[in-house]
N, CA, C and O atoms as a CHARMM CRD file, in Angstrom:
* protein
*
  384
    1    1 UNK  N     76.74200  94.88300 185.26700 PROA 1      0.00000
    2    1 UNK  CA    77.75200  94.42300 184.33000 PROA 1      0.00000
    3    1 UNK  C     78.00400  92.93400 184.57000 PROA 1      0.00000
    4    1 UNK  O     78.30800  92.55900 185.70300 PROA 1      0.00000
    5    2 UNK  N     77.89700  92.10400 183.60100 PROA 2      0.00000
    6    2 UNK  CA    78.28800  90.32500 183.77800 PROA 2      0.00000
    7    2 UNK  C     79.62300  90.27500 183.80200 PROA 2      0.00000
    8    2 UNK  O     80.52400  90.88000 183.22200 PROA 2      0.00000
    9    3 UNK  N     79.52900  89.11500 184.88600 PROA 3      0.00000
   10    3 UNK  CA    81.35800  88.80700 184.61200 PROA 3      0.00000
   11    3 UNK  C     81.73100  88.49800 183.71300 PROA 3      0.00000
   12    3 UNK  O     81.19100  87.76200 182.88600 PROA 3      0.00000
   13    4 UNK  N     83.09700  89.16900 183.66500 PROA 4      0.00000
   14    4 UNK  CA    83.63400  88.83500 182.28300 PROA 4      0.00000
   15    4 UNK  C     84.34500  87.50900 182.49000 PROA 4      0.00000
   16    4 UNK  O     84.55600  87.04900 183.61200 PROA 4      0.00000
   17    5 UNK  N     84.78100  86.79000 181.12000 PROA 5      0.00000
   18    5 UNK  CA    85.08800  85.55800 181.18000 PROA 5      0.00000
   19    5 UNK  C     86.79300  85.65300 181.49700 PROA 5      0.00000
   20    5 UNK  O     87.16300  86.48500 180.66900 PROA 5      0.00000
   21    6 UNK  N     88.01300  85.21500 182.28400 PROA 6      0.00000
   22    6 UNK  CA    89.26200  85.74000 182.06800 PROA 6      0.00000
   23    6 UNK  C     89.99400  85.28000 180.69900 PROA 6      0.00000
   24    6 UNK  O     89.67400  84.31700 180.00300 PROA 6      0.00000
   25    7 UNK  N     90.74800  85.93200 180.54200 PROA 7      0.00000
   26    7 UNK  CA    91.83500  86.39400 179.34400 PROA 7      0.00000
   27    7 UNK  C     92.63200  84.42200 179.15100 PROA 7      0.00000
   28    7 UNK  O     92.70100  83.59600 178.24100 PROA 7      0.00000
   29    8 UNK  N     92.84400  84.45700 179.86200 PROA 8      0.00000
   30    8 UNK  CA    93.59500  82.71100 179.80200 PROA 8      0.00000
   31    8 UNK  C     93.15900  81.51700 180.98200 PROA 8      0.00000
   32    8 UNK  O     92.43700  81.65000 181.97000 PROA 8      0.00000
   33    9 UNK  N     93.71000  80.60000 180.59900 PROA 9      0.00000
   34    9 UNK  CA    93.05800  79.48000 181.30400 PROA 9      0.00000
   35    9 UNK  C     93.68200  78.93200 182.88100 PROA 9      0.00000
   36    9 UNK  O     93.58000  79.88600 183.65200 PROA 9      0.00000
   37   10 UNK  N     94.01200  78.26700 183.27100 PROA 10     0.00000
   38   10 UNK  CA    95.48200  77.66600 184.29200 PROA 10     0.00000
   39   10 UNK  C     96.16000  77.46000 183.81100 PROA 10     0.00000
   40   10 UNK  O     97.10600  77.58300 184.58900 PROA 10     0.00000
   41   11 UNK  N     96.73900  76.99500 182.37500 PROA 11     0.00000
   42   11 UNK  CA    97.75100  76.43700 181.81500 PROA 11     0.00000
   43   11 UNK  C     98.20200  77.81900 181.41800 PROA 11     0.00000
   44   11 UNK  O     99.33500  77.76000 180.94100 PROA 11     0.00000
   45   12 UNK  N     97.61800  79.28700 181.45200 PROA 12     0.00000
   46   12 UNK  CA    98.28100  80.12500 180.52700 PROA 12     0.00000
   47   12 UNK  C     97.71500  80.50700 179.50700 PROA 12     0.00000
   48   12 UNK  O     97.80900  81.71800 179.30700 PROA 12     0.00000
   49   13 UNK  N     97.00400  79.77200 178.58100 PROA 13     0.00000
   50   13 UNK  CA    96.84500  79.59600 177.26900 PROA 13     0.00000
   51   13 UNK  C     95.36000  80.93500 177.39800 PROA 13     0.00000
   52   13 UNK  O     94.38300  80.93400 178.14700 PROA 13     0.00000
   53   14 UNK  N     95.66900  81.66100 176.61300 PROA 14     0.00000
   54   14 UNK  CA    94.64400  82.64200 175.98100 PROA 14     0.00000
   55   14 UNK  C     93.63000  82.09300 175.57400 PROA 14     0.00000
   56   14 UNK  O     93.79000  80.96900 175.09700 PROA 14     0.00000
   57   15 UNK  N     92.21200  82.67400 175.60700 PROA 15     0.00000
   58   15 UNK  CA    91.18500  82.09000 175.08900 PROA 15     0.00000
   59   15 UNK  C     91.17600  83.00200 173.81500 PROA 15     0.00000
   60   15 UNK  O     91.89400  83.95100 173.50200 PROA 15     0.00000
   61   16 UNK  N     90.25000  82.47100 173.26300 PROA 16     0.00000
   62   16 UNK  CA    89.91300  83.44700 171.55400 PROA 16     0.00000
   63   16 UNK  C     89.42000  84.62500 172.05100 PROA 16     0.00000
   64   16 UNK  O     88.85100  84.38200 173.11600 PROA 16     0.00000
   65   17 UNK  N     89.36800  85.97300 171.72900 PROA 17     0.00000
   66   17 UNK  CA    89.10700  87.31700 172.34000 PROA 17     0.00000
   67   17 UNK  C     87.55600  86.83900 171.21700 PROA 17     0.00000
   68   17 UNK  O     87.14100  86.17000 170.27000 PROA 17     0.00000
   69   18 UNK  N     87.23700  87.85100 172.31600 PROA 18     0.00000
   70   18 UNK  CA    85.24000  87.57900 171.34000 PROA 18     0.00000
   71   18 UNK  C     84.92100  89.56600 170.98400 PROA 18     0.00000
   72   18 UNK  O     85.55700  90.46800 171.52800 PROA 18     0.00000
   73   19 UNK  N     84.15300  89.69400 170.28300 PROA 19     0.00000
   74   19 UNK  CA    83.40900  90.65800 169.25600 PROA 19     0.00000
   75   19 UNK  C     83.31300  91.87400 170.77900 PROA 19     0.00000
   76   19 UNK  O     83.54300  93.08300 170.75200 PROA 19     0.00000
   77   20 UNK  N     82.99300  91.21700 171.71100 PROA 20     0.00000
   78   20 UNK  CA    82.29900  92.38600 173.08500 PROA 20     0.00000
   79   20 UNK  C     83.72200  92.36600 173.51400 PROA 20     0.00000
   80   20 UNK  O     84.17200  93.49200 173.72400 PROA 20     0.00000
   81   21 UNK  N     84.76700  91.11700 173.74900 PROA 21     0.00000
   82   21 UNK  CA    86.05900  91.98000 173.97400 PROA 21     0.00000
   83   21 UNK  C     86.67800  93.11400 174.01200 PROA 21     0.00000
   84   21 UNK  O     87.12700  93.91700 174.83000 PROA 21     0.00000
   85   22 UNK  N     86.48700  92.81600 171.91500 PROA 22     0.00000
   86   22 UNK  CA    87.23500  93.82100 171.70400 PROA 22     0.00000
   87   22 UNK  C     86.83100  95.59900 171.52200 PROA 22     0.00000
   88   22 UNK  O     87.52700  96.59300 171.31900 PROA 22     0.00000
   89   23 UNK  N     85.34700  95.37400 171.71400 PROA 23     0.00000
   90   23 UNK  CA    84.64200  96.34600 172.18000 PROA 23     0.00000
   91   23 UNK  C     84.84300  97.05300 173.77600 PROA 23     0.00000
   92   23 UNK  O     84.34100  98.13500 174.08000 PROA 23     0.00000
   93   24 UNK  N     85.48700  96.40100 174.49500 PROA 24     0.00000
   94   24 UNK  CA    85.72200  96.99700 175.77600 PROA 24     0.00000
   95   24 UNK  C     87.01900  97.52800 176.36800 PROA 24     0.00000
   96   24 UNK  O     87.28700  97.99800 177.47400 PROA 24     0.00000
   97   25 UNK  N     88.08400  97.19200 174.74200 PROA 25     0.00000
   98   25 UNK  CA    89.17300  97.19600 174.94600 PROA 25     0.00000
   99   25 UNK  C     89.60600  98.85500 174.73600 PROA 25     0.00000
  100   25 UNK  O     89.04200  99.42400 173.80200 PROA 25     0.00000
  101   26 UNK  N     90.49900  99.58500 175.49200 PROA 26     0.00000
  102   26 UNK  CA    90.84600 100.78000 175.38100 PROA 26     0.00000
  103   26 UNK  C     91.71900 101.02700 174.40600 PROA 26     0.00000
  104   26 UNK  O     92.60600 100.17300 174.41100 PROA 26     0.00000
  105   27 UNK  N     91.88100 102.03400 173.35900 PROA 27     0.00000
  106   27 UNK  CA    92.82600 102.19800 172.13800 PROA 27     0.00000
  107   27 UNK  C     94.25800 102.94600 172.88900 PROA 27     0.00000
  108   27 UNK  O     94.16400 103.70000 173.85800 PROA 27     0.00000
  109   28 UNK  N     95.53200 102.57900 172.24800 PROA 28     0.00000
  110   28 UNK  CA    96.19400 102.78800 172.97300 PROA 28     0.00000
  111   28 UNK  C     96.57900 104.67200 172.86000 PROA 28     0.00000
  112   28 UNK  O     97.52800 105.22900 173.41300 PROA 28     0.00000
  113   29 UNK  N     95.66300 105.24100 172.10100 PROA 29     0.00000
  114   29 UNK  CA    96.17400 106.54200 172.01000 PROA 29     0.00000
  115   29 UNK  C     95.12700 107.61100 172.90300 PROA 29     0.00000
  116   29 UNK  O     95.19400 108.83800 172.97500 PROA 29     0.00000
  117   30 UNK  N     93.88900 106.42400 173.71600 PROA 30     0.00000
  118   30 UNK  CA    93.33000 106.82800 174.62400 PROA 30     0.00000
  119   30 UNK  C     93.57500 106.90400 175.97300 PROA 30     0.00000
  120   30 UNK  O     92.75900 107.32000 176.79500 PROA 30     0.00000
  121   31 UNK  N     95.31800 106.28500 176.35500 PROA 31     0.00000
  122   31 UNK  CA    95.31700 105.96900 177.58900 PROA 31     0.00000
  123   31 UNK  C     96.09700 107.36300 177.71300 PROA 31     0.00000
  124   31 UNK  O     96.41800 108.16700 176.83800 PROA 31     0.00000
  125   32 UNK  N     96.37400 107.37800 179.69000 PROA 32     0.00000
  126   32 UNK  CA    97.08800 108.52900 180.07800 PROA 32     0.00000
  127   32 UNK  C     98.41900 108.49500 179.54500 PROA 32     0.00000
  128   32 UNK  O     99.04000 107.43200 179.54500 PROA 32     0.00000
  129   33 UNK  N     99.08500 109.89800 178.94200 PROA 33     0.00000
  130   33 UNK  CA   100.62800 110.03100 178.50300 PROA 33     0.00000
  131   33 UNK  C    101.41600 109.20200 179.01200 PROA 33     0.00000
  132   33 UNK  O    102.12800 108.44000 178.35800 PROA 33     0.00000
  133   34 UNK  N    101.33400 109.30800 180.93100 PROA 34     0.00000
  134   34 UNK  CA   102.33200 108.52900 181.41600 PROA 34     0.00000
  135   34 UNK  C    102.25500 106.78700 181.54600 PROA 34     0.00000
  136   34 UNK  O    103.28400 106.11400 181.60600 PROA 34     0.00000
  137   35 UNK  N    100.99800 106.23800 181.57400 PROA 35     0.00000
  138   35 UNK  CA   100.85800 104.94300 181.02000 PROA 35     0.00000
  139   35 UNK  C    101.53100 104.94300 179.52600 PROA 35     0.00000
  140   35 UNK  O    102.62800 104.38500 179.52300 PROA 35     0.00000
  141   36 UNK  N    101.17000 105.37500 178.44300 PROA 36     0.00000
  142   36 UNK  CA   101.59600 105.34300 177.11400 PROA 36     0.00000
  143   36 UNK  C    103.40500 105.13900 177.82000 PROA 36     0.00000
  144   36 UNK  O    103.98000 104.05200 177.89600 PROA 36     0.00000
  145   37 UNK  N    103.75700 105.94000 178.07900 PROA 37     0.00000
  146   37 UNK  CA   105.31900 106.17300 178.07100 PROA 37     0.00000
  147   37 UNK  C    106.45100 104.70100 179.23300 PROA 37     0.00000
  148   37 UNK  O    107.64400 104.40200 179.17300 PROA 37     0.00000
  149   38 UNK  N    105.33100 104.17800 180.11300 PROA 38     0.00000
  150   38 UNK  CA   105.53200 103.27800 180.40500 PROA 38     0.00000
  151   38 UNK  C    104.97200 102.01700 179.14800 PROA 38     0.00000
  152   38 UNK  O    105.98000 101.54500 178.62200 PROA 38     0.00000
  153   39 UNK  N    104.05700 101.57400 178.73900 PROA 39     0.00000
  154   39 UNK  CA   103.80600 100.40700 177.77400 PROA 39     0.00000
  155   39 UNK  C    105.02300 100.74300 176.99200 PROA 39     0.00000
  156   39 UNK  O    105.80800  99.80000 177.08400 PROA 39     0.00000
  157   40 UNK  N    105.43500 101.57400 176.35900 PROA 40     0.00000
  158   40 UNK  CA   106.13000 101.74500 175.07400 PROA 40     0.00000
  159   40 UNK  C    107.93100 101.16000 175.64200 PROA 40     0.00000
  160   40 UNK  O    108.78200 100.61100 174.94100 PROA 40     0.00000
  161   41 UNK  N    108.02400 101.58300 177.28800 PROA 41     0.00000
  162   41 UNK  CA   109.30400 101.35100 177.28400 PROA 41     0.00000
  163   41 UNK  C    109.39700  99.83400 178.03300 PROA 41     0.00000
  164   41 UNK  O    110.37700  99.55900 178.72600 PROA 41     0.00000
  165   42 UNK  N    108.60700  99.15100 177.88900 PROA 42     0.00000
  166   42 UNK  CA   108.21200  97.49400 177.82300 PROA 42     0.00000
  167   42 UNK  C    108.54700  97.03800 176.61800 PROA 42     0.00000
  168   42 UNK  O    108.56000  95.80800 176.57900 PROA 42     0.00000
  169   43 UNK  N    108.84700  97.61700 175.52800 PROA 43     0.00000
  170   43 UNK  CA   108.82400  96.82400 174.22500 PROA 43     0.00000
  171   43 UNK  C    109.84400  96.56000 173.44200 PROA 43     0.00000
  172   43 UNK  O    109.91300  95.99600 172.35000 PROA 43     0.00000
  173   44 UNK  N    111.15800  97.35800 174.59800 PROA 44     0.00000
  174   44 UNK  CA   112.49800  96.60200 174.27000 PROA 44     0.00000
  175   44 UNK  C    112.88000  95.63700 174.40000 PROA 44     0.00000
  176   44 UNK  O    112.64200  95.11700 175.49000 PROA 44     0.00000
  177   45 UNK  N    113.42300  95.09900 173.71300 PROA 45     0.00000
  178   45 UNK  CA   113.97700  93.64100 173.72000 PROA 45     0.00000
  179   45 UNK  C    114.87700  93.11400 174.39300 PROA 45     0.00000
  180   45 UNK  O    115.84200  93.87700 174.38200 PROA 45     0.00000
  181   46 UNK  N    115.11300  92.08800 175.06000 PROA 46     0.00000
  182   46 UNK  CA   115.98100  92.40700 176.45300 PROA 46     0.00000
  183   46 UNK  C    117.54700  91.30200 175.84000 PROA 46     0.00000
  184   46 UNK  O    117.24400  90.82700 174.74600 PROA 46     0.00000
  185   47 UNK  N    118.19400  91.10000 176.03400 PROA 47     0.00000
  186   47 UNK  CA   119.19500  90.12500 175.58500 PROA 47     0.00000
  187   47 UNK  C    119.49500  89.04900 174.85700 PROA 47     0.00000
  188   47 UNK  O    118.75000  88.09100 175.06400 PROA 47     0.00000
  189   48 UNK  N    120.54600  88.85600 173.88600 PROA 48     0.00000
  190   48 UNK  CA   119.91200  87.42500 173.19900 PROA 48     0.00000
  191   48 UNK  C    120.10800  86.51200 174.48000 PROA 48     0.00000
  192   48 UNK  O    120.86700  86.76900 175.41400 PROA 48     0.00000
  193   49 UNK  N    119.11200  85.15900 174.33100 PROA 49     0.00000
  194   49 UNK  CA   119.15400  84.22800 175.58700 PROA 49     0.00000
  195   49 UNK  C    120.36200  82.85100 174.95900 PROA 49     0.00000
  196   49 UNK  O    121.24500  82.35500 175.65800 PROA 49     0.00000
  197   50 UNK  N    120.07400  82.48800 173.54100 PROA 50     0.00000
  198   50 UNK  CA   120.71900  81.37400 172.58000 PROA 50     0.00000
  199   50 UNK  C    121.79400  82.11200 171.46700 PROA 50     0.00000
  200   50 UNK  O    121.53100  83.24500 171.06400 PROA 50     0.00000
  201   51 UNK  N    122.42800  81.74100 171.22400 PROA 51     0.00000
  202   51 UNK  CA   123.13400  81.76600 169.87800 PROA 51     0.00000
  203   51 UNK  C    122.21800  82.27700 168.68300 PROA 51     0.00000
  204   51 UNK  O    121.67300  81.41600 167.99300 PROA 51     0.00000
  205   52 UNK  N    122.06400  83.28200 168.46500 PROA 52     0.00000
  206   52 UNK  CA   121.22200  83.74500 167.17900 PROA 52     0.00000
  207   52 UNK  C    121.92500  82.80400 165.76600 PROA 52     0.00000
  208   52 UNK  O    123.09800  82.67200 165.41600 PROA 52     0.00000
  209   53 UNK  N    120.72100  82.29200 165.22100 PROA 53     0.00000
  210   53 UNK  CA   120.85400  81.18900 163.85800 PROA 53     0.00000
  211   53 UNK  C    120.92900  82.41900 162.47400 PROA 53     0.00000
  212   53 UNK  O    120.09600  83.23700 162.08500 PROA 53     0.00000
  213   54 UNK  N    122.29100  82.09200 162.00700 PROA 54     0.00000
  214   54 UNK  CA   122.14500  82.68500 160.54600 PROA 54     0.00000
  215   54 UNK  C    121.42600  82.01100 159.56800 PROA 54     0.00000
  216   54 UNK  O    121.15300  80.81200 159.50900 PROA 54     0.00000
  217   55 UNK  N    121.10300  83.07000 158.67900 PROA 55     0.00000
  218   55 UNK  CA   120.23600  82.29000 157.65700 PROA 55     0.00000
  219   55 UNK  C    120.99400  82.04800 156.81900 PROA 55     0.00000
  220   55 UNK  O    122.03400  82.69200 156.96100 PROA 55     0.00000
  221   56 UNK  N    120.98400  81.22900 155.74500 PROA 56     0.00000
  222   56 UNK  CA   121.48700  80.65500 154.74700 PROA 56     0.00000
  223   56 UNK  C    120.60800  80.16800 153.39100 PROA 56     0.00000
  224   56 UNK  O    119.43200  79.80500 153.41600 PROA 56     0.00000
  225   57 UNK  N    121.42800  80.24600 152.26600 PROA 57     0.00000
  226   57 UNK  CA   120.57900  79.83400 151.05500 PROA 57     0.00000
  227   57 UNK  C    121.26200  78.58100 150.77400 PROA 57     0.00000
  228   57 UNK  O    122.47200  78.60100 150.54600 PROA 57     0.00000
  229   58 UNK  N    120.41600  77.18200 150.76700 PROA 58     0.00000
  230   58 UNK  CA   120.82600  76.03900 150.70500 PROA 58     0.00000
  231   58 UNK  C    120.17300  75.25200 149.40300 PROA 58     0.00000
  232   58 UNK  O    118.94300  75.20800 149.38400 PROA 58     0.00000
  233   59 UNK  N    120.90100  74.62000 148.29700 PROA 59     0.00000
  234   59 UNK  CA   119.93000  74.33900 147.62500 PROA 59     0.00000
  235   59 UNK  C    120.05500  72.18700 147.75300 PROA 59     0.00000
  236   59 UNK  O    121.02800  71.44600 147.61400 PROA 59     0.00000
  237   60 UNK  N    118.65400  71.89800 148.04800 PROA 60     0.00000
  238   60 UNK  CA   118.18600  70.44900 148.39700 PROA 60     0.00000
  239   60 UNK  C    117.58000  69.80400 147.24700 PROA 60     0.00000
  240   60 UNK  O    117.10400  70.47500 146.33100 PROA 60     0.00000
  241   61 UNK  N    117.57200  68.41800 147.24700 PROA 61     0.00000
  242   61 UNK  CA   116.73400  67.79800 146.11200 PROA 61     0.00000
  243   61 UNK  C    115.39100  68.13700 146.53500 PROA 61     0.00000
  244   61 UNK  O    115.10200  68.46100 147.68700 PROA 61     0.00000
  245   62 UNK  N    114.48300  68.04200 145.45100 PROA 62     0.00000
  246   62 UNK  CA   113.04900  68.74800 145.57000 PROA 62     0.00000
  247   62 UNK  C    112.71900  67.60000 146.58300 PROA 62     0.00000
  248   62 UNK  O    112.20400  68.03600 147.61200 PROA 62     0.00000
  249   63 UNK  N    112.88000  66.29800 146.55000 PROA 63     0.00000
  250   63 UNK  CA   112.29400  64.99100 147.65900 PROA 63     0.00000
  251   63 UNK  C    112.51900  65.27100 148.64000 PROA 63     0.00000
  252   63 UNK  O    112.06100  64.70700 149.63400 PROA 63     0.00000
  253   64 UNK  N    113.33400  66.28100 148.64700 PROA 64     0.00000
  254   64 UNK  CA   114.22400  66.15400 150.79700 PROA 64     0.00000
  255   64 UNK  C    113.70300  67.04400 150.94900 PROA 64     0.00000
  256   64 UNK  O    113.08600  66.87400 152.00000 PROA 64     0.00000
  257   65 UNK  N    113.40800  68.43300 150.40400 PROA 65     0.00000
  258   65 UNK  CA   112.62500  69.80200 150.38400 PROA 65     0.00000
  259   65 UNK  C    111.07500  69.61900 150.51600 PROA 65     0.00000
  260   65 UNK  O    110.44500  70.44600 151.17400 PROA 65     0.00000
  261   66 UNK  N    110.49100  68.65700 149.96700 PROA 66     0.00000
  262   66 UNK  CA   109.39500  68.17400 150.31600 PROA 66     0.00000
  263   66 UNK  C    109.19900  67.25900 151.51400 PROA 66     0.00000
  264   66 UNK  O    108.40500  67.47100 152.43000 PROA 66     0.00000
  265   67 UNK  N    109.98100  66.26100 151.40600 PROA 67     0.00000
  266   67 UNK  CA   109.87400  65.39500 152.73100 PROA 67     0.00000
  267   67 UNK  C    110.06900  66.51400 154.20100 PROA 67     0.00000
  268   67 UNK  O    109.18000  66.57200 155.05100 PROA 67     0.00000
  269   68 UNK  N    111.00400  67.11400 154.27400 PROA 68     0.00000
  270   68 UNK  CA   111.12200  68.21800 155.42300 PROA 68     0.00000
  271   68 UNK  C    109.62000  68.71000 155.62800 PROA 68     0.00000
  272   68 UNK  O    108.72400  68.20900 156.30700 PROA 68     0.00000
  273   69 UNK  N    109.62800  69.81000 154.85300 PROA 69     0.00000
  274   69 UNK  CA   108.53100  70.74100 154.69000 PROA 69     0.00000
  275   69 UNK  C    107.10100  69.66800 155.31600 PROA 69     0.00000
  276   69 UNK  O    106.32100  69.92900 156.23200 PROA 69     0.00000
  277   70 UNK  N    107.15300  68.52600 154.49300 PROA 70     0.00000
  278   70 UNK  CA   105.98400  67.50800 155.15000 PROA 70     0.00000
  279   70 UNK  C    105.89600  66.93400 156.70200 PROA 70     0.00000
  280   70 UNK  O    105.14200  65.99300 156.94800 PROA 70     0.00000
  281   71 UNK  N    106.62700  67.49000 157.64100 PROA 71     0.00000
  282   71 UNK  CA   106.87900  67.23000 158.46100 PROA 71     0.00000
  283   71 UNK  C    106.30200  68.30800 159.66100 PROA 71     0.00000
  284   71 UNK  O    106.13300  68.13700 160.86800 PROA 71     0.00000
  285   72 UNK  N    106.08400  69.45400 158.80800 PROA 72     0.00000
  286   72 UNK  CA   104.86000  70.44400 159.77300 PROA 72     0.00000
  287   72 UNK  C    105.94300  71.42600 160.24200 PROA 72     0.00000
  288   72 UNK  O    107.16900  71.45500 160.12800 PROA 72     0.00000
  289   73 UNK  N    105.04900  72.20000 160.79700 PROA 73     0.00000
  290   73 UNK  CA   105.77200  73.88300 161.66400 PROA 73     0.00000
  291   73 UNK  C    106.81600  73.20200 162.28200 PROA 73     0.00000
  292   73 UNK  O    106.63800  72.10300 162.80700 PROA 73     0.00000
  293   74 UNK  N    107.91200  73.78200 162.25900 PROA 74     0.00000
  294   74 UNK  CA   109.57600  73.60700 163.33700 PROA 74     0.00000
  295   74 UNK  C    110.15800  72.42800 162.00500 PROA 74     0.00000
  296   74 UNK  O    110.51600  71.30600 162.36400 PROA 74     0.00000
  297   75 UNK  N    110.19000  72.70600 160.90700 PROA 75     0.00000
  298   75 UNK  CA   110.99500  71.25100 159.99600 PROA 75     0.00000
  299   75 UNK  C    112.09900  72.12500 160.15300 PROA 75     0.00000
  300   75 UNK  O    112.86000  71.61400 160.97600 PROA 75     0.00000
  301   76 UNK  N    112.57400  73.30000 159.70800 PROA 76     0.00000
  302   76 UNK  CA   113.53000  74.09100 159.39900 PROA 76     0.00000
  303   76 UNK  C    114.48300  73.63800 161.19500 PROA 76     0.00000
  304   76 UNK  O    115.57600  73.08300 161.08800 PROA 76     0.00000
  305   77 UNK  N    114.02900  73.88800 162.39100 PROA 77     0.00000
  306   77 UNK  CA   114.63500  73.35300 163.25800 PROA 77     0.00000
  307   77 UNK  C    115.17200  71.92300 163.32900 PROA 77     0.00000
  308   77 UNK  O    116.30900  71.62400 163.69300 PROA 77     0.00000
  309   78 UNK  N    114.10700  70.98400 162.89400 PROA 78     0.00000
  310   78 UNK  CA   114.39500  69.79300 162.78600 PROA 78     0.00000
  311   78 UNK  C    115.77100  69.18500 162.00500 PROA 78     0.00000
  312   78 UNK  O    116.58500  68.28700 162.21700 PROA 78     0.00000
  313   79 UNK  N    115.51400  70.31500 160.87800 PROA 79     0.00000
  314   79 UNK  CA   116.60800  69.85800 159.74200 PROA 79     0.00000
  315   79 UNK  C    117.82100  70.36400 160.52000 PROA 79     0.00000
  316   79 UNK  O    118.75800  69.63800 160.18500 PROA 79     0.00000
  317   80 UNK  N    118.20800  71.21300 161.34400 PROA 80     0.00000
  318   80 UNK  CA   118.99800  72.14700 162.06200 PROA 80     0.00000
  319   80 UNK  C    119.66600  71.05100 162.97600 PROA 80     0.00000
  320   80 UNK  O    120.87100  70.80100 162.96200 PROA 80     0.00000
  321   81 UNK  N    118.74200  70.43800 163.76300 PROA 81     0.00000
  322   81 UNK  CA   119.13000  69.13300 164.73900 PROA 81     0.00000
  323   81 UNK  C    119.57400  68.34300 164.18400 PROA 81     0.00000
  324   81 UNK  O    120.68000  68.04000 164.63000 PROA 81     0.00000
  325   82 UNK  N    119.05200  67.40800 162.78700 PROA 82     0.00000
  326   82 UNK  CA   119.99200  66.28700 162.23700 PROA 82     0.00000
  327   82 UNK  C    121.29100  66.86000 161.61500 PROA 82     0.00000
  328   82 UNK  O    122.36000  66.25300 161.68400 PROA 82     0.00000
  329   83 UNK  N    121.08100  68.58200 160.74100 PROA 83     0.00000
  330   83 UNK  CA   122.93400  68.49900 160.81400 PROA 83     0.00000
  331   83 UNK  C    123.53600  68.38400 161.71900 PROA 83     0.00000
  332   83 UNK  O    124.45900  67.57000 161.74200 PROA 83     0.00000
  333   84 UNK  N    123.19700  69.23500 162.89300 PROA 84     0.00000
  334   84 UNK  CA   124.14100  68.97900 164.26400 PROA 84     0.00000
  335   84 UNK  C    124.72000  67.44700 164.72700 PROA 84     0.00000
  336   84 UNK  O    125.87100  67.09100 164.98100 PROA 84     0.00000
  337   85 UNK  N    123.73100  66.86200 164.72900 PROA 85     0.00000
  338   85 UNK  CA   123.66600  65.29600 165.09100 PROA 85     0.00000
  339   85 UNK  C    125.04000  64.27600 164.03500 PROA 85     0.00000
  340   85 UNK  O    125.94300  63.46500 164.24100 PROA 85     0.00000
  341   86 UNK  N    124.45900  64.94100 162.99800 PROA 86     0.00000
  342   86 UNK  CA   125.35700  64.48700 161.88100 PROA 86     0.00000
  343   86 UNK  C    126.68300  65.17100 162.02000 PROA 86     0.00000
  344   86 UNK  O    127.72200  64.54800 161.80300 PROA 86     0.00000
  345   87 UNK  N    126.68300  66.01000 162.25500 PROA 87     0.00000
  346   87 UNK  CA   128.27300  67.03300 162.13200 PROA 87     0.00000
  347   87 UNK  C    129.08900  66.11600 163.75800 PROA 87     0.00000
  348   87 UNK  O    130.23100  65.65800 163.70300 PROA 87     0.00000
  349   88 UNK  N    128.14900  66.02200 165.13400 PROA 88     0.00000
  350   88 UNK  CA   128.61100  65.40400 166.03500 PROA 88     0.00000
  351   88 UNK  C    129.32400  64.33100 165.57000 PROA 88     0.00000
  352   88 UNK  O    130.53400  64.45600 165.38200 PROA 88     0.00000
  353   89 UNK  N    128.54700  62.89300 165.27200 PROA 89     0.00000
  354   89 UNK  CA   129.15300  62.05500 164.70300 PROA 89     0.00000
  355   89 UNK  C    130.45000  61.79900 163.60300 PROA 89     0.00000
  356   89 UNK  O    131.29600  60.90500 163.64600 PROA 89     0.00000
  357   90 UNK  N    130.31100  62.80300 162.69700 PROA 90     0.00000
  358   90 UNK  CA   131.26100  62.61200 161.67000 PROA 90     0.00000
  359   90 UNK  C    132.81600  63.34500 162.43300 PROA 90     0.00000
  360   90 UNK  O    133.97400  63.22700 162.03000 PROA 90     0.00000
  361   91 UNK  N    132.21100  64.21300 163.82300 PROA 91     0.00000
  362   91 UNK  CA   133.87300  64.96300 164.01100 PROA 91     0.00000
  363   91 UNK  C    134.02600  63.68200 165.25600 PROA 91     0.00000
  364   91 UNK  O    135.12800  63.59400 165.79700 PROA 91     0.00000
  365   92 UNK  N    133.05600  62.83200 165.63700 PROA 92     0.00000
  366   92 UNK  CA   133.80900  61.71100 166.78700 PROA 92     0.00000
  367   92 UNK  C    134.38900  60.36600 165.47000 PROA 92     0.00000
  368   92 UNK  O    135.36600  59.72700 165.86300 PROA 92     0.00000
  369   93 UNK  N    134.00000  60.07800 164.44100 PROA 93     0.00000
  370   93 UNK  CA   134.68200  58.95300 163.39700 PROA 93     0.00000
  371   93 UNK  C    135.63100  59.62800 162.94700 PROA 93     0.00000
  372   93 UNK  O    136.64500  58.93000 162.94600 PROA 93     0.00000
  373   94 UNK  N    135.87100  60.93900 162.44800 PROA 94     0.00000
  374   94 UNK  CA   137.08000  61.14800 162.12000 PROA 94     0.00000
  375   94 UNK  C    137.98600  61.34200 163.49300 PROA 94     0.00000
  376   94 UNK  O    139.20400  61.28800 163.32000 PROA 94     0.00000
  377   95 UNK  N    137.57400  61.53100 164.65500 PROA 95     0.00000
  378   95 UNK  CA   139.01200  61.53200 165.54700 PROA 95     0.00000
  379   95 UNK  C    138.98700  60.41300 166.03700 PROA 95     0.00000
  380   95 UNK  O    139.27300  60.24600 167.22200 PROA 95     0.00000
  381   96 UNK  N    138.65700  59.45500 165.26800 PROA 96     0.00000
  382   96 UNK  CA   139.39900  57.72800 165.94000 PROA 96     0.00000
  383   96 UNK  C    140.48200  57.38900 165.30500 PROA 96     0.00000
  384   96 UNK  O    141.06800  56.34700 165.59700 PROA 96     0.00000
């Protein structure tokens, strides 16, 4: 049997799973009951860690909705940080 190549790198980072991978990989309704019954009780979710973000329906000029959006994956955070930033400022000018 050749060595196999490992699953991630030093940094962590996963490599792409390849075709013989996923050929060697066990289905999960093949493993023993009591493995099954352990994986499954891994898949609770453990505490919120942050402030869970509500969603909201906001309506923007199509330019600012585009300019955001043009700004790549995480704009919706981004936009999240300049209200904050903005809300900071406007509650330190109004208490002068």
């Amino acid at each position: 049997m050749a060595k196999r190549k490992p699953f991630t790198d030093a940094d962590g980072e996963v490599r792409e799973l390849t075709a013989a991978d996923a050929a060697e990989a066990t289905p999960f309704s093949a493993l023993p009951a009591a493995e099954q019954k352990v994986l499954l009780s891994l898949r609770k979710r453990g505490p919120q860690k942050t402030a869970r973000k509500v969603p909201i329906s906001i309506r923007l000029s199509p330019d600012v909705a585009r300019g955001l959006r043009a700004t790549g994956t995480g704009w919706q955070r981004r936009a999240d940080d300049a209200l904050r930033s903005w809300l900071r400022r406007s509650k330190a000018a109004g208490a002068r």
